[in-house]
C-alpha positions in Angstrom: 149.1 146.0 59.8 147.4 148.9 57.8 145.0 146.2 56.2 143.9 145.1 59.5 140.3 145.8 60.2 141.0 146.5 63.8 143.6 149.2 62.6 141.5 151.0 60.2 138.4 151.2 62.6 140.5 152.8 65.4 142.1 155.7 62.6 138.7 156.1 61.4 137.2 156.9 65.0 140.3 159.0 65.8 139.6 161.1 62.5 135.7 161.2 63.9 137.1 162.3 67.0 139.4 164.9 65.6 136.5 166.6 63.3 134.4 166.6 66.4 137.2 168.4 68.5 137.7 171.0 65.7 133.8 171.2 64.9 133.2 172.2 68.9 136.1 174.9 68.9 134.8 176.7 65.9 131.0 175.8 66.5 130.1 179.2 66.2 130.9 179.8 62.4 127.7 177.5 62.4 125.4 179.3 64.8 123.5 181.3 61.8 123.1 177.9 60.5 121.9 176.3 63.6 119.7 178.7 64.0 117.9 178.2 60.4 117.5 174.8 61.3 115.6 174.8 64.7 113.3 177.4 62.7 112.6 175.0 60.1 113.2 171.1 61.5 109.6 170.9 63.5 107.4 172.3 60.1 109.6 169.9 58.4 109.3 166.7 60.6 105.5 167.5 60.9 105.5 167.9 56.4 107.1 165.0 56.5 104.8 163.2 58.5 101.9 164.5 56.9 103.9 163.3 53.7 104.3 159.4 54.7 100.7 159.3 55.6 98.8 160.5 52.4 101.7 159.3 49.9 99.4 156.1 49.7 96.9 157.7 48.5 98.5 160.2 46.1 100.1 156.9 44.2 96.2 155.2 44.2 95.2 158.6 42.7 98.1 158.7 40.4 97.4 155.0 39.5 94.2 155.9 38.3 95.0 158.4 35.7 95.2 161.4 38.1 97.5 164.3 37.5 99.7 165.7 40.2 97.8 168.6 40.5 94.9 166.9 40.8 95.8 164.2 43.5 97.6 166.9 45.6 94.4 169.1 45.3 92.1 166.1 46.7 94.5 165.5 49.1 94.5 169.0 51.1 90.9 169.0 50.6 90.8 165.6 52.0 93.2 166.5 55.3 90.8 169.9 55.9 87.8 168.1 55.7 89.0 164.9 57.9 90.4 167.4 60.1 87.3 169.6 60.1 84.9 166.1 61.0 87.0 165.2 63.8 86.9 168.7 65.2 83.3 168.8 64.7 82.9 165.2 66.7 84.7 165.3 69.5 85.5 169.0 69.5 82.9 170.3 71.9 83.2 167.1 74.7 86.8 167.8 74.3 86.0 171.3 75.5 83.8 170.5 78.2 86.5 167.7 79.6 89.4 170.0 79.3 87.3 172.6 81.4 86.0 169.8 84.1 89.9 169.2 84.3 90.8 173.2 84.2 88.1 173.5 87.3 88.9 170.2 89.1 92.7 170.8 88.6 93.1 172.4 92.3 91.3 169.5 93.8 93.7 167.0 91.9 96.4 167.8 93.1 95.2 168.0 97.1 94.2 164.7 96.0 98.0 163.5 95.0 99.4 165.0 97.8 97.2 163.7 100.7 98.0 160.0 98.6 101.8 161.0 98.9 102.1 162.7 102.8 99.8 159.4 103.4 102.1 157.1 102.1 105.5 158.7 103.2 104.0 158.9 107.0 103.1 154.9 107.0 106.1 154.2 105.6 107.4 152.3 108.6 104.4 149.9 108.7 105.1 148.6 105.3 107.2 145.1 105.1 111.0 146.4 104.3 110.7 145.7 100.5 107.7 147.8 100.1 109.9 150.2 102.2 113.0 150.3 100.2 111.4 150.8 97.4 109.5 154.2 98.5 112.5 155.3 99.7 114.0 154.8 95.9 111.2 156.5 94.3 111.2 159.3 97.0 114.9 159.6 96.3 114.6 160.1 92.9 110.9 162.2 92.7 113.3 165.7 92.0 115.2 164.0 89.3 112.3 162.4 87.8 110.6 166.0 88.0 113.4 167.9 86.2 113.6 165.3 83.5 110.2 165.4 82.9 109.5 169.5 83.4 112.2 169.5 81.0 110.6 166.8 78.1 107.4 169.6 78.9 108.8 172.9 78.5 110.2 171.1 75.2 107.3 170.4 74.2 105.5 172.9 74.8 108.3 175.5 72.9 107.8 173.1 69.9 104.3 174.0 69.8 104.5 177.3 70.5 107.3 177.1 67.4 104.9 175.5 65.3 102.1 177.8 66.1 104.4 180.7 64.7 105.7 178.3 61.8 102.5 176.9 61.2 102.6 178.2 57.4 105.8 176.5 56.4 104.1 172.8 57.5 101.4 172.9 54.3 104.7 174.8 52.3 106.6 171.7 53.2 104.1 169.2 53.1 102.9 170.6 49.5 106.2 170.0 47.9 107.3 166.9 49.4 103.9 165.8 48.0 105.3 167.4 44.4 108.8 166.7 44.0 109.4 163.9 46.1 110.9 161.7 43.3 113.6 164.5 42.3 115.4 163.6 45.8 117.3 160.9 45.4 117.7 161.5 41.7 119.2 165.1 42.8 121.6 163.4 45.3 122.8 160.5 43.5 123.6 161.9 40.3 126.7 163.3 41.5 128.1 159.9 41.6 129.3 157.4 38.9 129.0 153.4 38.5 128.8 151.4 41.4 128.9 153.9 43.9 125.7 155.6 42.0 123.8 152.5 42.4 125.1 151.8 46.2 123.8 155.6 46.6 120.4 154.7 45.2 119.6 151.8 47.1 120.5 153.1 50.3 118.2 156.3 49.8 115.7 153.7 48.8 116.2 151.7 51.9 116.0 154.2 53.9 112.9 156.2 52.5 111.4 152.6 53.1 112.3 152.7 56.4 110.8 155.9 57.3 107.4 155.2 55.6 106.7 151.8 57.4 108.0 153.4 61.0 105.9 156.3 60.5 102.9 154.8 58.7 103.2 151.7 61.1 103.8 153.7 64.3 100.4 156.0 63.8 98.6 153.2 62.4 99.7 151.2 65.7 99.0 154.3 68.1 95.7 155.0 66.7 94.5 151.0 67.3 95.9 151.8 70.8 94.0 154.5 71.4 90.7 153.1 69.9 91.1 150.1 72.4 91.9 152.4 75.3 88.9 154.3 74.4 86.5 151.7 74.3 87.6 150.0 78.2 87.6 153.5 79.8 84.5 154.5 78.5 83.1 150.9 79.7 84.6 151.5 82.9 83.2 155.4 83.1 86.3 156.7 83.4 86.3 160.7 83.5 88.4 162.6 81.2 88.7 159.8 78.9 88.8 161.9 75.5 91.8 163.5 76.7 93.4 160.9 78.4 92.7 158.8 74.9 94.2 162.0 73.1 97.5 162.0 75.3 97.8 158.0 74.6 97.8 158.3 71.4 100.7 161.1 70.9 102.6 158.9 73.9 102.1 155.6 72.0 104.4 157.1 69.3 107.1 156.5 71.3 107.8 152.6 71.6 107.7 150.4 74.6 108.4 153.6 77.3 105.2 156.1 75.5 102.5 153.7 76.6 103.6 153.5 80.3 103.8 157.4 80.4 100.1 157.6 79.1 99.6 154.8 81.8 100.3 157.5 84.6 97.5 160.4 84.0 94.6 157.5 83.6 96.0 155.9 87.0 96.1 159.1 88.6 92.4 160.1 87.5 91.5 156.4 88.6 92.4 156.7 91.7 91.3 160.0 92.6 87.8 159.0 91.2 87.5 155.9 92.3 90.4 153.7 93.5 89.1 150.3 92.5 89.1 151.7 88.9 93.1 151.3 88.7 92.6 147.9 88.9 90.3 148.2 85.7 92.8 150.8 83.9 95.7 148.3 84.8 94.1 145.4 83.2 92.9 147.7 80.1 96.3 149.3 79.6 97.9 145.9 80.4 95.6 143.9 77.9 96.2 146.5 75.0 100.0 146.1 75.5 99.8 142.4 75.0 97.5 142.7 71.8 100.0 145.3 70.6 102.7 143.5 71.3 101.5 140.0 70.3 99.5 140.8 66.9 99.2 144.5 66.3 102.9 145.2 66.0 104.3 142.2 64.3 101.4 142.3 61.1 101.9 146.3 60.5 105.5 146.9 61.1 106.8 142.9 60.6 110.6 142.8 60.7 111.4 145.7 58.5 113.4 147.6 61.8 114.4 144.6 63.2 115.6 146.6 66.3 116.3 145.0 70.0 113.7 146.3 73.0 116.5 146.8 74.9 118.3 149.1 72.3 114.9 151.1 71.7 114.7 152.1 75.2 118.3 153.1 75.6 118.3 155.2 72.3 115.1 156.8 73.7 116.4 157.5 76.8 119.5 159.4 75.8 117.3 161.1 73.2 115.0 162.5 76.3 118.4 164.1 77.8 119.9 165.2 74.7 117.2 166.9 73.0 113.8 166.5 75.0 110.6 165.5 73.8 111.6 166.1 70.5 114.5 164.1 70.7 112.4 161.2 72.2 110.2 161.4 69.4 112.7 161.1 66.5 115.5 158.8 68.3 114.0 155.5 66.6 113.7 156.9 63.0 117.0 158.6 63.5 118.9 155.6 64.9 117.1 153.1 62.0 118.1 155.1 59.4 121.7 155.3 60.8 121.7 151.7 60.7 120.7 151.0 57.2 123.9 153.4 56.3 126.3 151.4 58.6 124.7 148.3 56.8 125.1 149.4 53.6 128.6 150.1 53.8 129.5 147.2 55.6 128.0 145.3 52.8 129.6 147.2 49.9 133.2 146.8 52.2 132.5 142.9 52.3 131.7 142.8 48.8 134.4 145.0 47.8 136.6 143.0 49.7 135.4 139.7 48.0 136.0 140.9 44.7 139.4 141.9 45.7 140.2 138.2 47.1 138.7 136.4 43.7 141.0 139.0 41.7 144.0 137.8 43.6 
């Protein structure tokens, strides 16, 4: 019965369950370490990022004869002086919309709540579908309003953390850019045989996984965000630099970020001009189905192979456990977990084939 898969899975999430028992009761041997690593996880994510977007470039650099100091040096200038451009574009209309918005801000929100006492005092008028389903949404407007202060005060501690922090980014980003092939090396030497070279490729797999989520999702964003730009600018909607700003942060997230950028530019559309939601609906609605359709399928192809459905629940739980940061990293987190369960499953299949020709 020991040999039994069913029997070894169940001791195995006992023991998981037992460790995190034990874990919880002594959690605060741990704190000093928990502590260290909410300073240092949001500089690191954000090196990281920086990392998988100008690694491309370092290995053309490299390729050509470049040494490391060298292609790390044009780099850095490289990121300042994109960085300084795009500030020096769209820095100053940014200003201006941000204060339009700052000065208009009192008058958007009389705006929402006439809309919303309107609504909930013709209520009755509406056919009993249309009725029901104010009453859902009325229902759950608190809850939807926690959730979502909480996502924001989130978010807006990691910035102010990264704002303090903002030196250990470059200090991260630097290094990753100048020991990033001592990693693995540094990890799987500790191991011998076939369990060294099982070690290798799952830190290869999974380094490959990162780069194309996070190279592909940016890439995918950005597209998004041009193509947004270009129909509300057509359509003269206001605000659009910041609205195009916010869509491309909230395309990051898959399937749910796109819908969430969706809501501001409705909002603005409505209060502006109501026949221009039906112009922001088609222009969100059109970009969705060009993402979805050609966009997404040529950059990130099947290398995450990961269900709609299970996207949006992962994200979900994310948002409760851990915010918008949790949100952010739920579908990086939960692919890389996979490639580990994969791997091992494999290596248990083969080592369980090997075993069977033996005997």
């Amino acid at each position: 019965m020991t040999r039994k898969l069913w029997f070894q899975v169940g001791i195995g999430v006992l023991i998981i369950l037992l460790v995190i028992k034990y874990f919880i009761e002594i959690h605060w041997i741990f704190s000093p370490l928990v502590i260290i690593f909410k300073a240092v996880f949001v500089p690191l994510l954000l090196g990281g990022v920086l990392y998988y977007i100008t690694e491309p470039f370092q290995r053309i650099l490299e390729k050509h004869k470049w040494p490391r100091w060298a292609s790390i040096l044009a780099i850095v200038i490289g990121l300042v002086a994109v960085v300084g451009g795009v500030l020096f574009i769209i820095g100053s209309p940014i200003a201006t919309q941000v204060n339009a918005l700052v000065k208009n801000a009192p008058m958007i929100g009389q705006k929402i709540q006439e809309a919303l006492d309107y609504v909930l005092s013709n209520k009755e008028n509406f056919p009993p579908q249309l009725k029901d389903l104010i009453e859902d949404i009325t229902n759950s407007v608190q809850d939807i309003a926690i959730v979502a202060s909480g996502w924001l005060v989130s978010f807006l501690q990691s910035i102010v953390s990264v704002s303090m922090l903002m030196i250990l980014i470059p200090f991260f980003f630097v290094f990753m850019l100048k020991d990033h092939e001592k990693l693995a090396p540094s990890i799987y030497k500790y191991f011998h045989g076939e369990r060294r070279e099982w070690v290798k490729k799952t830190l290869s797999e999974i380094d490959d996984v990162l780069r194309t989520y996070i190279q592909g999702q940016l890439l995918i964003s950005f597209i998004l965000a041009m193509m947004m730009c270009v129909g509300y600018l057509i359509i003269g909607l206001e605000y659009t630099l910041l609205l195009v700003i916010f869509a491309f942060f909230m395309n990051m997230i898959p399937f749910i970020g796109p819908w969430i950028s969706f809501a501001p530019a409705v909002i603005i559309a409505v209060i502006q001009d109501p026949i221009l939601v039906v112009w922001v609906s088609v222009i969100t609605l059109l970009s969705q189905q060009i993402e979805s359709n050609f966009i997404t399928p040529n950059v990130m192809g099947k290398s995450l192979d990961i269900h709609p459905l299970t996207v949006i629940t992962i994200i979900l739980a994310a948002g409760n456990i851990a915010g918008f940061i949790g949100i952010v990293i739920a579908v990086p987190f939960y692919a890389v977990v996979k490639v580990i369960v994969s791997n091992i499953y494999d290596e248990r299949m083969s080592i369980k084939k090997t075993a069977t020709k033996s005997v």
